[in-house]
C-alpha positions as CSV (number, residue, x, y, z in Angstrom):
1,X,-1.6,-18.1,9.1
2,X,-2.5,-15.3,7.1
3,X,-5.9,-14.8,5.6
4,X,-6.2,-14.3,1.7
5,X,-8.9,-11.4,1.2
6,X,-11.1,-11.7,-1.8
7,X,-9.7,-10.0,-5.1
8,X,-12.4,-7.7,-6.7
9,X,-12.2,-6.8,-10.3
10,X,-13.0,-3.4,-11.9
11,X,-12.7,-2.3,-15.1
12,X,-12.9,0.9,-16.4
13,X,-12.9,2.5,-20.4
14,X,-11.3,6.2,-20.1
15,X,-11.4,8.6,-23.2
16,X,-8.2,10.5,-22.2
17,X,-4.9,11.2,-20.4
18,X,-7.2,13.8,-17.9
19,X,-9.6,10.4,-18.0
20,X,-6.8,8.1,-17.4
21,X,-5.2,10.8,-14.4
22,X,-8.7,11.2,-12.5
23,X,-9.6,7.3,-12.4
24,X,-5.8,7.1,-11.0
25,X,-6.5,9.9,-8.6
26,X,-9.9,8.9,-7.3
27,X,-8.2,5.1,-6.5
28,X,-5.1,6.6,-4.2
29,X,-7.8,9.0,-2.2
30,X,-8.8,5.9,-0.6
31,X,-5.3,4.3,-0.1
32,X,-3.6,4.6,3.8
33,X,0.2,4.6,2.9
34,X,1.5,0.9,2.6
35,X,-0.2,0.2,-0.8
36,X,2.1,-1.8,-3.8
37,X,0.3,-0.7,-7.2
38,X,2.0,-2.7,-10.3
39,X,0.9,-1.2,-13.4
40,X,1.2,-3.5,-16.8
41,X,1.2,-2.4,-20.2
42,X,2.5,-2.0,-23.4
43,X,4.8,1.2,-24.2
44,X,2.3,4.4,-24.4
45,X,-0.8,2.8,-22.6
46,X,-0.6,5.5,-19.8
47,X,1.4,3.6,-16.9
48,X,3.0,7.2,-16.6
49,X,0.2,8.9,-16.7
50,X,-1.4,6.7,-14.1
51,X,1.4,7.2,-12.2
52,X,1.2,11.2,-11.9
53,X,-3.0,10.7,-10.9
54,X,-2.1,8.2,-8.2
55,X,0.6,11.0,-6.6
56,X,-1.8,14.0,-7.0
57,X,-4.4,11.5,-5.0
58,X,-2.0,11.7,-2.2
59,X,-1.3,14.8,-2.4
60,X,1.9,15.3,-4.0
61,X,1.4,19.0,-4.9
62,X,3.6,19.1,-8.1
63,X,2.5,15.8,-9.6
64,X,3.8,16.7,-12.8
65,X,7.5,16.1,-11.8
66,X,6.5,12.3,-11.8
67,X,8.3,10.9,-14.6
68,X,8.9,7.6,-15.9
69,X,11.9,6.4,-13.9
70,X,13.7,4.7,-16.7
71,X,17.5,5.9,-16.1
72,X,17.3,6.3,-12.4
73,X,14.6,2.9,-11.4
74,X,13.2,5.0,-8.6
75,X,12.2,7.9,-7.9
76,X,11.0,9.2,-4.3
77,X,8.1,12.1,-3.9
78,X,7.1,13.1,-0.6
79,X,3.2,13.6,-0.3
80,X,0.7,12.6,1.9
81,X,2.4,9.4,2.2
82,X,6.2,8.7,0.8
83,X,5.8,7.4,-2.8
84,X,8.2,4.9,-4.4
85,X,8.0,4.8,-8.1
86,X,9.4,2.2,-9.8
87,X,10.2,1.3,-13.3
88,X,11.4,-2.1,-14.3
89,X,11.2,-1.5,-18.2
90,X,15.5,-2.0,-18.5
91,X,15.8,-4.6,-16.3
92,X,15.6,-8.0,-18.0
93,X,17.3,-10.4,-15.6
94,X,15.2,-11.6,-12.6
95,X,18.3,-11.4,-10.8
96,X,18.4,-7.8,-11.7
97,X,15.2,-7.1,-10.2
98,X,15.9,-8.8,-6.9
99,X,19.1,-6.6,-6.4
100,X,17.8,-3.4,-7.0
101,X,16.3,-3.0,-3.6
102,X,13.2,-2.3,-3.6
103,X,12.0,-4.5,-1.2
104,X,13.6,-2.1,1.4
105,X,10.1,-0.1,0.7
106,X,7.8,-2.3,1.7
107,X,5.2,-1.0,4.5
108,X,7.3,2.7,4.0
109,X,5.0,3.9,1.7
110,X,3.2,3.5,-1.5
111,X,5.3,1.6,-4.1
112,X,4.3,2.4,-7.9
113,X,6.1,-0.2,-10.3
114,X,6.1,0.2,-14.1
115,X,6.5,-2.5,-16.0
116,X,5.7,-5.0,-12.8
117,X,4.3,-7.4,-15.4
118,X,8.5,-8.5,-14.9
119,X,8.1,-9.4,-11.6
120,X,7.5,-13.3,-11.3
121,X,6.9,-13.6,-7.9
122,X,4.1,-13.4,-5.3
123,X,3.1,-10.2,-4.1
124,X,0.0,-8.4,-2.1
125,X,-0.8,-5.4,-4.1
126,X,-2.8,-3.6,-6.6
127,X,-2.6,-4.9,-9.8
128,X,-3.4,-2.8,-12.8
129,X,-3.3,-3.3,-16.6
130,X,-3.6,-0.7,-19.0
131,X,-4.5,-1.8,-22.7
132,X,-4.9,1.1,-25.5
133,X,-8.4,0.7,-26.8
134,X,-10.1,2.6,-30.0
135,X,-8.1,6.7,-30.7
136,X,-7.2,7.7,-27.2
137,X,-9.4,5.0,-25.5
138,X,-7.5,3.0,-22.7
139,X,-8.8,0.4,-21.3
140,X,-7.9,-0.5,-17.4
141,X,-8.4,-3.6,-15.5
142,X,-8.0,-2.9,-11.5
143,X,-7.6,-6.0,-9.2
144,X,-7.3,-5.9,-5.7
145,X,-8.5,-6.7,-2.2
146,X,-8.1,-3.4,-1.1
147,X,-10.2,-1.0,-3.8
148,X,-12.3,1.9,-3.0
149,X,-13.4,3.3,-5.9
């Protein structure tokens, strides 16, 4: 039977993308290569942006060639750890979600998924929502058992 771990809460206010970026990076420093990270928000909130801090936390030298996966679904960056990004934000069907595949990448690497607030199942990870908050404010809610920030 497996055990459920307690689910801690942090919460965070950043005051910029670099903001946004650092709080992503300092999170992944602590990860050890089989973490699932679903980032929620509305269009613009930073998911992205996130996105680019968690791969330069592992070590993905040229973090700036993370881009939202839109056209594509996933991307793969080799760092540190192999990184899956993820982006669900066409995909309306649940149906659609289950073929894509992704599942293949469990325990391979880190998985990043955009738009994960479209997954409707159960899943161990990371769970992070970004909310835009006051001029370039963004306000992120971090749950997870596994958080070393």
């Amino acid at each position: 039977m497996k055990k459920n771990r307690p689910t801690r809460k942090q919460e965070y206010t950043t005051h910029s993308e670099k903001e946004t970026f650092l709080l992503a990076k300092k999170l992944s420093q602590g990860f050890k290569g089989k973490e699932v990270v679903l980032l929620k928000g509305e269009l613009g909130t930073g998911k992205t942006v996130f996105a680019k801090g968690l791969a330069a936390g592992l070590g993905l030298k040229d973090f700036h060639q993370v881009c939202s996966p839109s056209y594509v679904l996933i991307n793969i960056y080799q760092a540190k750890y192999p990184i899956f990004h993820i982006d669900l934000y066409r995909l309306g069907k649940d149906s659609e979600i289950m073929d894509l595949g992704w599942e293949d990448y469990l325990g391979q690497g880190v998985m990043i998924v955009e738009w994960a607030e479209k997954i409707k199942f159960s899943l161990d990870a990371i769970r992070i929502t970004l909310r835009m908050g006051k001029k370039d404010q963004r306000k992120i809610t971090i749950l997870g058992s596994r958080l070393n920030i």
